[in-house]
C-alpha positions as CSV (number, residue, x, y, z in Angstrom):
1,X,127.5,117.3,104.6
2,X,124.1,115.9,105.4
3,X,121.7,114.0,102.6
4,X,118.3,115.3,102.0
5,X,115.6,112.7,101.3
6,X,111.7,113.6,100.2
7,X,109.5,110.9,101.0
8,X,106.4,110.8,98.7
9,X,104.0,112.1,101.3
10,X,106.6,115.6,101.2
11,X,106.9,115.9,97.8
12,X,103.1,115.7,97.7
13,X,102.1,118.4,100.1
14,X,104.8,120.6,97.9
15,X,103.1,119.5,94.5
16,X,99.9,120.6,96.4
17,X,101.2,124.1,97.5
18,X,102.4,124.5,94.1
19,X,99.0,124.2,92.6
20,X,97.3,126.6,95.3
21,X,99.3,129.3,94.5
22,X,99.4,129.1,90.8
23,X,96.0,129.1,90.8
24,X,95.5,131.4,93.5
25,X,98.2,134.0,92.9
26,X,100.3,132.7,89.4
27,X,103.2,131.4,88.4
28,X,105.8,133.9,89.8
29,X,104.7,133.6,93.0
30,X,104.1,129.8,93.3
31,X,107.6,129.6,92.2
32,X,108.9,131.7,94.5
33,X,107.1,130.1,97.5
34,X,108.5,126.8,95.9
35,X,112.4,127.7,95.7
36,X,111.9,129.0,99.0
37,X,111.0,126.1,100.3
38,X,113.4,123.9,98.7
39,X,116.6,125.7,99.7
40,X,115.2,126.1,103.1
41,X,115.0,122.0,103.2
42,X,118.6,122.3,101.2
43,X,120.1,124.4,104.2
44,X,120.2,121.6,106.0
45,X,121.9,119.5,104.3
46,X,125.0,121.6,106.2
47,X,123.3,122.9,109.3
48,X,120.9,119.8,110.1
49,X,120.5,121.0,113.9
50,X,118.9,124.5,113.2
51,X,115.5,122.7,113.3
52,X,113.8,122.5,116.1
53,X,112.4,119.7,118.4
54,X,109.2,118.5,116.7
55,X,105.5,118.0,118.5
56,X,105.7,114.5,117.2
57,X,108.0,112.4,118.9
58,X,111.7,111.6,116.9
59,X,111.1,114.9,114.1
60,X,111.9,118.0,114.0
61,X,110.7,121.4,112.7
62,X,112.3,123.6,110.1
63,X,110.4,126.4,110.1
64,X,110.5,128.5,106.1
65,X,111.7,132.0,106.7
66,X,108.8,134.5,105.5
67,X,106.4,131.9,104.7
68,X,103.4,130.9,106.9
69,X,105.0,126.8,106.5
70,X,107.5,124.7,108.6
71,X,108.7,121.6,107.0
72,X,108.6,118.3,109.4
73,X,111.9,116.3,109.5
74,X,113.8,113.0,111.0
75,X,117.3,113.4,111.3
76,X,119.4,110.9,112.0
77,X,122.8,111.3,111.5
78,X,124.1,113.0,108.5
79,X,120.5,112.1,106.9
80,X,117.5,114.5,106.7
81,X,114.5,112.8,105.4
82,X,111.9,115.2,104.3
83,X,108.2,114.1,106.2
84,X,105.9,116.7,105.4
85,X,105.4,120.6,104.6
86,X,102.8,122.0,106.5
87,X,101.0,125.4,106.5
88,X,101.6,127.0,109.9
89,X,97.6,127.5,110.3
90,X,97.2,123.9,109.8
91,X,96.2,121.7,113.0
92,X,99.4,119.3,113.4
93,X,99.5,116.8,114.4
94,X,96.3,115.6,113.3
């Protein structure tokens, strides 16, 4: 089984999406946008290759079933390091 590791700029954009939706739409359903997204990046700690390739070079794409985001990733072995969460409407890469 694969690791999962956030970097800080990940766990930000999270913390950020958090916030929007609390504020935009309350608690229940910023949390439920939030566990979504963590146990879509959790999924790959056993199926690491059901991203796909990424638009920057060496990352891939897990895209969050339902939800307008797709979580950016670098995996390299049996480790999944977390790079960003980005809304789908977003302009990546910047």
């Amino acid at each position: 089984m694969a690791t999962v590791q956030w970097t800080a700029r990940a766990e930000q954009d999270l913390e950020e999406i958090l916030a929007y939706y609390l504020e935009e739409a309350g608690m229940r359903v910023a949390y439920g946008i939030y566990d979504r997204i963590k146990a879509s990046v959790q999924s790959l700690r056993q199926f690491p290759e059901r991203t796909r390739i990424g638009r920057v070079a060496g990352t891939r794409e897990c895209v969050v079933a339902r939800l307008p985001f797709m979580v950016v990733v670098q995996v390299e072995g049996r480790n999944v390091r977390v790079l960003n969460v980005i809304h789908t409407a977003r302009k990546f890469p910047v």
